[in-house]
C-alpha positions in Angstrom: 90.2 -115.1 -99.1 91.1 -113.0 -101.6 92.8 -114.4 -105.6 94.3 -112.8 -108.4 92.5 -114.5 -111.2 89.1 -113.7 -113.2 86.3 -113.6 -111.0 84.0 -116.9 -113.1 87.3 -118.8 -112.7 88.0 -117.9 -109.2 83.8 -118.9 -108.1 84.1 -122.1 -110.3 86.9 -123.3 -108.4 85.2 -122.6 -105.1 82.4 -124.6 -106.4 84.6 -127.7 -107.0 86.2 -126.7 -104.0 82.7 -127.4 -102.2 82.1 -131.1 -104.1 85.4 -132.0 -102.8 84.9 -131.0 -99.3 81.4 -132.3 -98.9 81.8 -135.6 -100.2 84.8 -135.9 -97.7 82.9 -134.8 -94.8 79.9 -136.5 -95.6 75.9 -136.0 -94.9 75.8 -133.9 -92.5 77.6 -131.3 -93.9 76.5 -128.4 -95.9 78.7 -126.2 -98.6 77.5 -123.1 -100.1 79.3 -120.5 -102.4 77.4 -117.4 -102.5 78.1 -114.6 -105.5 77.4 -111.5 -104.6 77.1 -109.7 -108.1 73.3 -111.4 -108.0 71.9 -110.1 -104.7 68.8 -112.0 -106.1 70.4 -115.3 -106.9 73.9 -115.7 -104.6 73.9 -119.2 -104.1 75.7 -120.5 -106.8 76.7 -124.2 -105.9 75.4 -125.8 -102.5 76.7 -129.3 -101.9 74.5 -131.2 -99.1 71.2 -130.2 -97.9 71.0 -128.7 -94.5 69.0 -125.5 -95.4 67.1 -127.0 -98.0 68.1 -124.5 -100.1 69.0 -124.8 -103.7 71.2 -123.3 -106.2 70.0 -119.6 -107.1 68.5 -118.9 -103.9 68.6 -115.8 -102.8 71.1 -114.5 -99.6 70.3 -115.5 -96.0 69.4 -112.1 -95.3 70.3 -108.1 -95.7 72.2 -109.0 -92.5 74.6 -111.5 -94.2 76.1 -108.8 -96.7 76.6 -106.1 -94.4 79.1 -108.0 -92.3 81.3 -108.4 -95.1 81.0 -105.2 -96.2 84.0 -103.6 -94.1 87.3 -104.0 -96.6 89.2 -107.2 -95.8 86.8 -108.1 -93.4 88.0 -111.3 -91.2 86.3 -114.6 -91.6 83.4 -115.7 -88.9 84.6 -119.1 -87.7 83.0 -121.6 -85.9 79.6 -119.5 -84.5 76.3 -121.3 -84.7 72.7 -120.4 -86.6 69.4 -121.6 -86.1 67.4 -122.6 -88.9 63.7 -124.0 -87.9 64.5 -126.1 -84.7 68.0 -127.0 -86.0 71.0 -125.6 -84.6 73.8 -125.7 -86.8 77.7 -124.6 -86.4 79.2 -122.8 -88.9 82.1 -120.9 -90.6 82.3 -117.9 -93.3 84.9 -117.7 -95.1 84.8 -114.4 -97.3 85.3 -114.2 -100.8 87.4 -110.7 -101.6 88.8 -108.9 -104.5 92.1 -107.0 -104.5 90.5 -104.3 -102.7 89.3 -106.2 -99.6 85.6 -105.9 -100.7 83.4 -109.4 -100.3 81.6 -110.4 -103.5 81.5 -113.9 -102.0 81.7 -116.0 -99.7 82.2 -119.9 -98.7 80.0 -120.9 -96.2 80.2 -124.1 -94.4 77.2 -125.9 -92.0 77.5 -128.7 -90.1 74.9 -130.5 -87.7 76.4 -132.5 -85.3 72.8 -133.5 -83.4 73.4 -137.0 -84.4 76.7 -136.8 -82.9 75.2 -135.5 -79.8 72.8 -137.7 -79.6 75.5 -140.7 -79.1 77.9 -138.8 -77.1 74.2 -138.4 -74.5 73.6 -142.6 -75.1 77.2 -143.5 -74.3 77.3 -141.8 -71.4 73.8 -143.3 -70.5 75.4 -146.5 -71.0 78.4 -145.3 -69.5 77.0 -144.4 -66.6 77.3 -148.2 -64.3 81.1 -147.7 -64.5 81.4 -144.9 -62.8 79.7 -146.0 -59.8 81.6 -147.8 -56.9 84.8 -148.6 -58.3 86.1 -150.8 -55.3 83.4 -153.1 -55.9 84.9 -155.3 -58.2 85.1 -158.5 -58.2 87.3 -160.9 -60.1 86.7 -163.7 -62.1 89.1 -166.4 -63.4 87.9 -167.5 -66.6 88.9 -171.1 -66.0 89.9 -172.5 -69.7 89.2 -175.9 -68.2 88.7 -178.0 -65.1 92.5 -178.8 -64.5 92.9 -174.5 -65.0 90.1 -174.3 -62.7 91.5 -176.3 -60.1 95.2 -174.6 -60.5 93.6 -170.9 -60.1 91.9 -172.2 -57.1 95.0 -173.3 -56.0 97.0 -169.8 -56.3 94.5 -168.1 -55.4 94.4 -169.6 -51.9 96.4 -167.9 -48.5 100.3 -168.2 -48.6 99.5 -169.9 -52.2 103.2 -170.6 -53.4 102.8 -169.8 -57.3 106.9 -171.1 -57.9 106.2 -174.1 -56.1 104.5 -177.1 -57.6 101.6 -178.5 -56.4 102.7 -181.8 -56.0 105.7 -180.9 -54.3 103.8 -179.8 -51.2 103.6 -181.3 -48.5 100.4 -183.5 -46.9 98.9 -181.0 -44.8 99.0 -178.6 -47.5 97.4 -181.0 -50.1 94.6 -181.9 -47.8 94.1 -178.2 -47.4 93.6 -177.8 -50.9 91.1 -180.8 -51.4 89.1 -179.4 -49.3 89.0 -176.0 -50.4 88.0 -177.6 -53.4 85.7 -179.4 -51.6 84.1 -176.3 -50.4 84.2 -174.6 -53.3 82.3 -177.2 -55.5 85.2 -178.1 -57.7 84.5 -181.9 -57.4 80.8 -181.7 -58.6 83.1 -181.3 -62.0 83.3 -184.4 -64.1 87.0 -185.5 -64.3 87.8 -183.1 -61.4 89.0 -185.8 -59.0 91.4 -188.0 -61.7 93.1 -184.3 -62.5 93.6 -183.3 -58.4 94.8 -186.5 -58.0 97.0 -185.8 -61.3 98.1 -182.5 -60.2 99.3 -183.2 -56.2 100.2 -186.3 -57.2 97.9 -188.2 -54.7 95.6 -191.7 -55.0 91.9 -191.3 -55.4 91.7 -193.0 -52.1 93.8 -189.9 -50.3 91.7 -187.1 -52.5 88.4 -189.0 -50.5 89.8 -189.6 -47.3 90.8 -185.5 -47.7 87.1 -184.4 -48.8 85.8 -186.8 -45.7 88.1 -185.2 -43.1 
């Protein structure tokens, strides 16, 4: 990154620069502009707190300046440091005059534990659906008795689903009362007045059916 404008206006931009990334990036991001014309004091705005480092600190190390030292040196991007126990991912972007020389440099940290942390508890949670996938089995979600009794109904061998129930004939009907039987449906209050409603059959046929 090199400018063509006076050096304290140039690093005060790349200060506000910083607030305005930071705050958009959030916590767990760290900005710091470094001026290399203070070797003893570089950092010269540092937006989040990742190192714990504050503004005047010293550089990282000797290290730091002597890879931007080649002219027009290219940017590091996206290479990871280590800073106690922390491991951090990180980009430096060099600050250079019209000569290619660094005598800055915007330096951005990021720690994405937190995010790493989820991405190991979803796939923790994750981890049921991916067994057996042909086990499945599927539920009806019955709104109501009379829904109850028609998914029963269509979901029952050679089950017709453009005919209407009550257009079948006897031997289908009794058939289907005593699936129902089987199946529990007329332990359901109001379950026999809606068969009887929906094949269009007496109360007396529905219990002569379930008897059979």
């Amino acid at each position: 990154m090199s400018f063509n404008m006076d050096l304290d206006q140039f690093f005060d931009w790349s200060k506000r620069l910083a607030i305005g990334f930071q705050a958009v990036i959030g916590q767990n991001c760290e900005i710091v502009v470094h001026d290399f014309r203070d070797l003893d004091h570089t950092v010269i705005a540092i937006e989040g707190n990742l190192s714990g480092r504050q503004t005047g600190a010293p550089l990282p190390d000797m290290n730091f300046l002597n890879e931007g030292s080649q002219p027009y040196q290219e940017d590091q991007i996206n290479y990871q440091i280590q800073i106690g126990r922390k491991i951090y991912q990180s980009s430096t972007i060099w600050i250079q005059d019209q000569d290619g020389k660094a005598v800055g440099a915007l330096c951005i940290n990021m720690d994405y534990s937190k995010l790493e942390e989820m991405q190991s508890f979803l796939e923790t949670m994750l981890e049921p659906i991916k067994q057996d996938p042909q086990f499945v089995i599927k539920e009806s979600l019955a709104r109501d008795v009379q829904d109850l009794i028609q998914k029963t109904i269509q979901a029952m061998p050679n089950a017709s689903l453009d005919q209407s129930p009550a257009a079948l004939p006897a031997y289908r009907k009794k058939s289907i009362v005593q699936i129902l039987q089987h199946n529990g449906v007329f332990n359901l209050r109001g379950s026999v007045e809606e068969v009887c409603t929906l094949l269009q059959i007496s109360r007396a046929t529905v219990y002569n059916y379930r008897k059979a």
